[in-house]
C-alpha positions as CSV (number, residue, x, y, z in Angstrom):
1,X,-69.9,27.4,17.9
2,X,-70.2,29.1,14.4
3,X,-67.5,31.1,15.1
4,X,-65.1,28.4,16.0
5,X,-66.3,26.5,12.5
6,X,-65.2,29.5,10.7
7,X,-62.1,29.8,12.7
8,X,-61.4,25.9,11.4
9,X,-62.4,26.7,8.1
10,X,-60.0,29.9,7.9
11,X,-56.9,28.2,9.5
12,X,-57.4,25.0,6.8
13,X,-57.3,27.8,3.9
14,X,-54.0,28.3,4.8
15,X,-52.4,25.4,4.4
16,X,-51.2,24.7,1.2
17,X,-50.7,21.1,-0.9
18,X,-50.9,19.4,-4.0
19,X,-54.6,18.4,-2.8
20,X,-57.8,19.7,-1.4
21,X,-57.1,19.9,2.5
22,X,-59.4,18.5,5.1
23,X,-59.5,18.2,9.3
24,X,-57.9,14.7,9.1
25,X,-55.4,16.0,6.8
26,X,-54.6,18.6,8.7
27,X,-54.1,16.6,11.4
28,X,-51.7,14.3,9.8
29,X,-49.3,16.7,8.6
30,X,-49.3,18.0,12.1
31,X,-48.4,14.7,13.8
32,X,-45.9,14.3,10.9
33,X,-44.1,17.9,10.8
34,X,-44.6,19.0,14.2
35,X,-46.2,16.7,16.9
36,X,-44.2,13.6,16.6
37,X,-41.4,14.0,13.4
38,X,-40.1,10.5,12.7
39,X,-36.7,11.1,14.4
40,X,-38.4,11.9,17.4
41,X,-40.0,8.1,17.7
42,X,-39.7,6.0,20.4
43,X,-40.2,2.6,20.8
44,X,-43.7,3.2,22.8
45,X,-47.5,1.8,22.3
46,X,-48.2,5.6,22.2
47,X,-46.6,6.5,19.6
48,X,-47.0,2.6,17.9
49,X,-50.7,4.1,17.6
50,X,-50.2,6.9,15.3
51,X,-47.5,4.5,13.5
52,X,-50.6,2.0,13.0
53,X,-52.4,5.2,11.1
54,X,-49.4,5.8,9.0
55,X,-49.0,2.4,7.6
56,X,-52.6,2.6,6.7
57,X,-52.1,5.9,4.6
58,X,-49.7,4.7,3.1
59,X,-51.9,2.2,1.8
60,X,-54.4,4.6,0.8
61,X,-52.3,7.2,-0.7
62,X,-52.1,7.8,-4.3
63,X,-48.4,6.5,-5.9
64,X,-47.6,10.5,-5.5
65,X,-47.7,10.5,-2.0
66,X,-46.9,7.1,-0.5
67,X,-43.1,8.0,-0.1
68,X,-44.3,10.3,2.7
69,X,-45.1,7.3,4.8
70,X,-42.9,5.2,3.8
71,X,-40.1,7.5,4.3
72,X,-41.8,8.3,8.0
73,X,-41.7,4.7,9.0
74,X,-38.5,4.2,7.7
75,X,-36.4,6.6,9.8
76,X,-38.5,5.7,12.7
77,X,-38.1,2.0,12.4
78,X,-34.0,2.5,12.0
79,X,-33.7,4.7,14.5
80,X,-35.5,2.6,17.2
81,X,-33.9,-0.9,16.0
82,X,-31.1,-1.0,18.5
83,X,-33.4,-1.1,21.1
84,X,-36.8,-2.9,19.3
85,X,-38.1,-5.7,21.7
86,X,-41.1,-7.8,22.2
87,X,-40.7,-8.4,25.9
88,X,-44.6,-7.0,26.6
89,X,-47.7,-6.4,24.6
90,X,-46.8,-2.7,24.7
91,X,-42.7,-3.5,23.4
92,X,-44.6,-6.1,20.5
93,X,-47.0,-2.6,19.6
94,X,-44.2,-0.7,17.3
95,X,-43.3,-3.9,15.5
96,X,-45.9,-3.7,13.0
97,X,-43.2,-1.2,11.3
98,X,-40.8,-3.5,10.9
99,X,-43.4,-5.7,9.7
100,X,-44.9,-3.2,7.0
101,X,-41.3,-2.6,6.3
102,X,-40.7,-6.2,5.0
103,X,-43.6,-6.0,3.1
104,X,-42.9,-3.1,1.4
105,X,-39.2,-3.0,0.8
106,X,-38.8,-6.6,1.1
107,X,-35.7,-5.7,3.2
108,X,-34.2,-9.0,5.1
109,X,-32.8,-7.2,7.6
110,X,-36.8,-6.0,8.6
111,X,-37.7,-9.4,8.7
112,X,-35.3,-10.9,10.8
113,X,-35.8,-7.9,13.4
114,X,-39.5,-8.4,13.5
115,X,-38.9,-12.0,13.7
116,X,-37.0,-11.5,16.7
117,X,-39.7,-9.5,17.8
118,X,-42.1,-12.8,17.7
119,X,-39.6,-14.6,19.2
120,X,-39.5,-12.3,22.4
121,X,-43.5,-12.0,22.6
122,X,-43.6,-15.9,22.7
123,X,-41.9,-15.9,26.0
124,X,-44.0,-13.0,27.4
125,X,-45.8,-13.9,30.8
126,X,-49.1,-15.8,30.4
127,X,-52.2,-17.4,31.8
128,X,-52.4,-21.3,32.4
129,X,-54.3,-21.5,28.9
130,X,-52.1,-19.4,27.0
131,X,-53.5,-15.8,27.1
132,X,-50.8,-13.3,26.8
133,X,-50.3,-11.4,30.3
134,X,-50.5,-7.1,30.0
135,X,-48.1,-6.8,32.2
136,X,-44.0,-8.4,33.3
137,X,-44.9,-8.9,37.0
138,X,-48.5,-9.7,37.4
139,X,-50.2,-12.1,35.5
140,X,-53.7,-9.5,34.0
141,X,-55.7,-9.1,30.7
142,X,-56.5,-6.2,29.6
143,X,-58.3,-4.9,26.6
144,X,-55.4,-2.8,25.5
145,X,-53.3,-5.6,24.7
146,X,-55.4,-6.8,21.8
147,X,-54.4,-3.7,20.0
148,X,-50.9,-4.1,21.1
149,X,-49.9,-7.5,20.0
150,X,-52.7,-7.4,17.4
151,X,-51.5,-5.0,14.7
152,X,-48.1,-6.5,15.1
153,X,-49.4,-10.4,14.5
154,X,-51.9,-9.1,11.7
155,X,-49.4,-7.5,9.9
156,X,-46.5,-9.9,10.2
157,X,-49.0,-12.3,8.4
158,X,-50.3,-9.8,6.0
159,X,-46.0,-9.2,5.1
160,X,-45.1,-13.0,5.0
161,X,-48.6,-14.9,4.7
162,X,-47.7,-17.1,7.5
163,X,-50.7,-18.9,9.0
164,X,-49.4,-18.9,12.6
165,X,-49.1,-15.4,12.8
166,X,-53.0,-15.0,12.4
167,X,-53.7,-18.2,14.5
168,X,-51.8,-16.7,17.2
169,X,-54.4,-13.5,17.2
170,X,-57.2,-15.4,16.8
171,X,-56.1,-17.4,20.2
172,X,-55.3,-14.7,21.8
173,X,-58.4,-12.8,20.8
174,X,-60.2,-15.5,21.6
175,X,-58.9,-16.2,25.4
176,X,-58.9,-12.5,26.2
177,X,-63.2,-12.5,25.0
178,X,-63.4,-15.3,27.5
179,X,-62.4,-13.5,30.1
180,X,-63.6,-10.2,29.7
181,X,-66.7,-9.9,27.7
182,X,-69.9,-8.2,29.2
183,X,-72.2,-10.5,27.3
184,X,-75.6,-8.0,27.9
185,X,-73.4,-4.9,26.5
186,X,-71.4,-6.8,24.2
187,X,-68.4,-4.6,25.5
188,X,-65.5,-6.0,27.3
189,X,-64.3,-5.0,30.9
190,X,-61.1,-3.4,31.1
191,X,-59.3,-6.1,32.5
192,X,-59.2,-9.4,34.6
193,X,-56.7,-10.7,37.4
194,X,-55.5,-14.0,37.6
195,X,-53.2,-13.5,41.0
196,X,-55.8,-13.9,43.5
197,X,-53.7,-11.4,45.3
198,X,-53.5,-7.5,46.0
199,X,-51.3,-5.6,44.1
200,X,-51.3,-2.5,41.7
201,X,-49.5,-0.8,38.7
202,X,-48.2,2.2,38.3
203,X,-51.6,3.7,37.4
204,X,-54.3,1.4,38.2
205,X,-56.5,1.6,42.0
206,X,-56.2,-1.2,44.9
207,X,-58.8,-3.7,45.0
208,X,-60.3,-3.2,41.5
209,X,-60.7,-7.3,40.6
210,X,-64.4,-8.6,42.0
211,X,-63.1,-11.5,44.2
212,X,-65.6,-13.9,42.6
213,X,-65.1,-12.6,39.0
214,X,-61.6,-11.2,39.3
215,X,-62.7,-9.1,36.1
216,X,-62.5,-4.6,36.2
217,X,-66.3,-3.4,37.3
218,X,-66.1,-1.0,33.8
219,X,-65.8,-1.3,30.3
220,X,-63.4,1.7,29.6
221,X,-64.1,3.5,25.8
222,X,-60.9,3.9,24.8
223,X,-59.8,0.0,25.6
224,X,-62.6,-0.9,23.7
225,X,-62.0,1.2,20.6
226,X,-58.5,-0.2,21.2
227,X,-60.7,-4.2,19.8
228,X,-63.0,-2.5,17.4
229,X,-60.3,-0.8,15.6
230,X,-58.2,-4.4,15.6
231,X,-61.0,-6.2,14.6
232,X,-61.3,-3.4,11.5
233,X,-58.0,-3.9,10.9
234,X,-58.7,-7.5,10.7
235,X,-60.8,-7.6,8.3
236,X,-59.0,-5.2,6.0
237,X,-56.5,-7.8,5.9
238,X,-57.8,-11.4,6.2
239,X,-58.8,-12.6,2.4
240,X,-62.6,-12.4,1.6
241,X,-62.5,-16.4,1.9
242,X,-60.8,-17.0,4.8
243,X,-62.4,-18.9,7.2
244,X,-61.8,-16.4,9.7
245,X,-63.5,-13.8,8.0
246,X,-67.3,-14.7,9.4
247,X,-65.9,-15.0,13.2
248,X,-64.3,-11.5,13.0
249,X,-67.3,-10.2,11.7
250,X,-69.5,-11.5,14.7
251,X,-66.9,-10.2,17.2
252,X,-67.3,-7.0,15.5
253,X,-70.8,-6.6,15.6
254,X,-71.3,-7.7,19.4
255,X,-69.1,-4.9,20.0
256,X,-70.8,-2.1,17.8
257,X,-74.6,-3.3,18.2
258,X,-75.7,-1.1,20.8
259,X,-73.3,1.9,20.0
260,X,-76.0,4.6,18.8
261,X,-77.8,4.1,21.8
262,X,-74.9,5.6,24.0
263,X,-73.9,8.4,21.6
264,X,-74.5,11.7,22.7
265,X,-76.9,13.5,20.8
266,X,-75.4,16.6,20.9
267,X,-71.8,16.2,20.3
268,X,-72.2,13.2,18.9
269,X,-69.3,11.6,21.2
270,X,-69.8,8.6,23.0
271,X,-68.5,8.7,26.7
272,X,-65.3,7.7,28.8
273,X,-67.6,5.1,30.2
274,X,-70.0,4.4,27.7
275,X,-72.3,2.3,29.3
276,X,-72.9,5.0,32.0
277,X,-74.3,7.7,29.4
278,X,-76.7,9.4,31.7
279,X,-74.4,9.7,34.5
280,X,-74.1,13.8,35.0
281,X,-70.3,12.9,36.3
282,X,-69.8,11.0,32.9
283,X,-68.2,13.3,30.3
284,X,-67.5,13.1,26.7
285,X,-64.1,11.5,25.2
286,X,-63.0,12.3,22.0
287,X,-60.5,8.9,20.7
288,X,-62.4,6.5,21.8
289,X,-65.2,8.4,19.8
290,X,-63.3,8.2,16.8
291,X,-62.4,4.7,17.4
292,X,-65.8,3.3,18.0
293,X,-67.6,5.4,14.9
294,X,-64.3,3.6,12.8
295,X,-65.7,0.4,14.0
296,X,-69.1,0.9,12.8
297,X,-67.9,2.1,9.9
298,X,-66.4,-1.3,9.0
299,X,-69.7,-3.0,10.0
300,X,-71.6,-0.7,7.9
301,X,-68.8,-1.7,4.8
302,X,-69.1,-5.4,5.9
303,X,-72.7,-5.8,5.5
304,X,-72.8,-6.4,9.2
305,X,-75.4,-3.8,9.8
306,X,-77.3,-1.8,7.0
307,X,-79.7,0.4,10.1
308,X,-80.0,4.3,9.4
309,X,-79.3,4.6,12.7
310,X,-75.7,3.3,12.1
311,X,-75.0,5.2,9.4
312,X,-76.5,8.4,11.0
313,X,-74.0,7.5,14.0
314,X,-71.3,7.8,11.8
315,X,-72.0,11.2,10.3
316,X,-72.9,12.5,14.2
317,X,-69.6,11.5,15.0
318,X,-67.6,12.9,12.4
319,X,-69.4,16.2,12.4
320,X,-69.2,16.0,16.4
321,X,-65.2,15.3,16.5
322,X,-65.0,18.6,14.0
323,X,-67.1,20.5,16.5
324,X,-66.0,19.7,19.4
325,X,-62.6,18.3,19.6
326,X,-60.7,19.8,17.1
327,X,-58.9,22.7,17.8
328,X,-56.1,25.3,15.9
329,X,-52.3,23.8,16.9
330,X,-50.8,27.7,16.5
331,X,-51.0,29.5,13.0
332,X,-50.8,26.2,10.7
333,X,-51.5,23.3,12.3
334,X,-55.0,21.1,14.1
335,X,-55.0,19.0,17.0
336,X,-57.7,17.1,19.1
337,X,-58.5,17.4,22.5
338,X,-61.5,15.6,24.9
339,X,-58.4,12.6,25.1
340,X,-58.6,10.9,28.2
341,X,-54.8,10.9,29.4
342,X,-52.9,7.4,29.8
343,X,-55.4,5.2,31.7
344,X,-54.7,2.4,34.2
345,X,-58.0,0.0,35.8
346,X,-60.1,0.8,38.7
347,X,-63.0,1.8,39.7
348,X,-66.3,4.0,38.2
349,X,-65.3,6.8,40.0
350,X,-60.8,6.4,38.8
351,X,-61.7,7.0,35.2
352,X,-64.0,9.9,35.5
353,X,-61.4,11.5,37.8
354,X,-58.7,10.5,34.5
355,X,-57.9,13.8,32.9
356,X,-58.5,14.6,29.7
357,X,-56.1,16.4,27.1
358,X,-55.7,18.0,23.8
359,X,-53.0,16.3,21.4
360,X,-51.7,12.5,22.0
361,X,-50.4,10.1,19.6
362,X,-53.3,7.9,20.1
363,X,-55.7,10.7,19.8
364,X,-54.0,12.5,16.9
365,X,-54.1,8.9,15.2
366,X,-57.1,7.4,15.8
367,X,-58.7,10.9,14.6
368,X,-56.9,10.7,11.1
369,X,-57.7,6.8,11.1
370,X,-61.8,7.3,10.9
371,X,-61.7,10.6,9.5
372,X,-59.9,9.7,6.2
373,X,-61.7,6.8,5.9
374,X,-65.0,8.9,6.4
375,X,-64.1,11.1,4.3
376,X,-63.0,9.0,1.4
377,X,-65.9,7.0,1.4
378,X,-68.0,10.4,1.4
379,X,-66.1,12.2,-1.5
380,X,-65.0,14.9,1.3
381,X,-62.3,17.1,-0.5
382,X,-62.5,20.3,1.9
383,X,-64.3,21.0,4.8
C-alpha cells in the first residue's frame, strides 16, 4: 500500500498547471482531456453525471478558470441539441446543461431548448398520483430517477427562479419517499412496481417486486448516493429562507444518520449493499462511497449533525477512495475503480454478482464532486 501512495504521489508530480494538483484534480482533467472530451458527449444519464460535476466547478472555480467549464458544456450542449429530449427521467438527466447554459450566457436559444425539455418530461409515463415512471413501458420508481429529473428541475429553477420547477421536485421527491423509503434504515429500496404483473428490463431479474409491497428487497448504494447527492445539491441552491429549506434537511439526515455505522473501517468505503455490511459476499464500492461521504459532508455544513463520528467518516472516506480506488490512467492521468457497472433491480444475490469497474462517468464524477469539495473545505493544495 505504501508503495502504491508513492506511485500516486510521483504520477501527480508530473502533471503540470497554474495550481497546486490534487487526486480530484487529476481526475478532472482526465475526464475532460481524455475520458470523455466534450465532443465526444452523448445525450446519456452517464455521462449527464459527470456533466452535473462540471457545472458545479464551474461554480467553484476562480474567474481564471471557469471558461474551462463553460467552454466544456458548451460544445457538449451544441453538439447534442439536435437530438436533446425529455421523453424519460434518464433523456431529462443532460438537460441541466442547457439549463446552466441559460443561466450563464443568458442565451434564448438555451432556454427555449430546455423548455422543451420540461415540456417532454411532463408527458412522461406516471403513477395514478403523479409520480414520474423510470421507465417508457412499465409503470416503476426507482431511486435513480431522483437524480435524473432532479438536477435538471433544480437547475432550471436556479437559471429562471421559477417556482414550479422546484414544486415539481419536491412532488416528485416526495411521492417517490412514499414509496420506497426503509423507514428503520432511513435508506430507500431501489425501486417499486405499480403493474401487478411480471415483466423485466433489460437489466433487472424476474420476480424482484414483493407481491404485498411491490417494492425491490435492497436498498442499492449507488441509487441512494444518486438522493443524497440531489438533496446536496438542493440545498446548495434553495435560498437560506425558503420554506423548503428545513424539509430537505430532514430528508437529508434520514438518509445519512446511520452511515458510519456501515463504513468499513479499513477502507473506509461503504458497501454495494450497505445495509448488509457483514455479509463476507458483500464487497466494497467505490461511487456510491464518494456519493454518500458528499452527503454527509452537506449535513455536517448544514448543521444537521455536528458528531465526531461524522466528521471522522468523512476523512475515512476521502483517505480510503485515495487508497483504494484510485489508480494511474497511463503516464499522466488517474482514474477510479471499485464502480459497480450499470445496475438494474433484483435480488441480494443480482447486485453482488454486478461487476465492478475502473473509470465511468458516474464514478469519475462523483469522485471529483466530494473530493474537491473535501478538499476545499480542508485547505488541501497537494496530496
Amino acid at each position: 500500500m505504501k508503495q502504491k501512495l508513492i506511485g500516486l504521489s510521483a504520477l501527480l508530480l508530473l502533471v503540470t498547471g497554474s495550481f497546486a494538483q490534487t487526486w480530484a484534480d487529476t481526475l478532472d482533467q482526465y475526464a475532460r482531456e481524455k475520458y470523455l472530451p466534450a465532443h465526444q458527449y452523448q445525450w446519456l444519464w452517464t455521462h449527464a453525471a459527470l456533466l452535473s460535476t462540471f457545472v458545479q466547478q464551474y461554480d467553484a472555480a476562480s474567474e481564471e478558470r471557469k471558461p474551462i467549464y463553460l467552454q466544456y458544456i458548451k460544445k457538449a450542449m451544441d453538439k447534442n441539441v439536435t437530438v436533446a429530449n425529455g421523453r424519460t427521467p434518464n433523456d431529462v438527466a443532460s438537460g441541466l446543461g442547457l439549463a446552466f447554459l441559460y443561466r450563464v450566457t443568458k442565451e434564448e436559444k438555451y432556454k427555449a431548448k430546455a423548455e422543451k425539455i420540461y415540456c417532454d418530461y411532463l408527458k412522461t409515463r406516471r403513477t395514478a398520483d403523479g409520480a414520474v415512471s423510470h421507465l417508457l413501458l412499465f409503470t416503476e420508481l426507482w431511486d435513480d430517477t431522483i437524480f435524473m429529473i432532479g438536477e435538471f428541475l433544480l437547475n432550471m429553477y436556479r437559471a429562471t427562479g421559477d417556482e414550479k420547477y422546484l414544486d415539481e421536485f419536491m412532488k416528485q421527491f416526495r411521492l417517490h419517499r412514499e414509496k420506497l423509503q426503509n423507514k428503520a434504515t432511513g435508506l430507500w429500496y431501489h425501486g417499486w412496481d405499480s403493474d401487478q404483473k411480471t415483466h423485466c428490463t433489460f437489466c433487472s431479474e424476474m420476480h424482484w417486486a414483493d407481491k404485498t409491497t411491490r417494492q425491490s428487497t435492497e436498498c442499492w448504494g449507488r441509487g441512494n448516493g444518486w438522493i443524497m447527492v440531489t438533496l446536496s445539491d438542493a440545498l446548495d441552491i434553495v435560498p437560506q429562507q425558503h420554506a423548503y429549506r428545513k424539509e430537505l434537511g430532514s430528508y437529508l439526515l434520514e438518509m445519512v444518520e446511520h452511515l458510519p455505522e456501515w463504513q468499513d473501517e479499513k477502507t473506509g468505503h461503504w458497501y454495494q449493499l450497505p445495509v448488509h455490511h457483514t455479509d463476507p459476499d458483500n464487497w466494497i464500492e467505490s461511487s456510491a462511497t464518494a456519493m454518500f461521504a458528499y452527503g454527509i459532508h452537506t449535513a455536517l455544513r448544514e448543521g444537521l449533525v455536528s458528531d465526531a463520528r461524522f466528521k471522522q467518516s468523512v476523512a475515512r472516506a476521502y483517505s480510503g477512495l485515495r487508497l483504494y480506488s484510485v489508480i494511474p490512467e497511463g503516464e499522466r492521468y488517474l482514474t477510479p475503480r471499485n464502480v459497480c457497472t450499470g445496475t438494474c433491480i433484483g435480488h441480494k444475490s443480482y447486485y453482488y454478482k454486478r461487476a465492478s469497474k475502473k473509470g465511468s462517468p458516474y464514478g469519475i464524477g462523483m469522485f471529483i464532486r466530494f473530493g474537491k469539495r473535501y478538499e476545499t473545505e480542508q485547505g488541501i493544495g497537494k496530496l
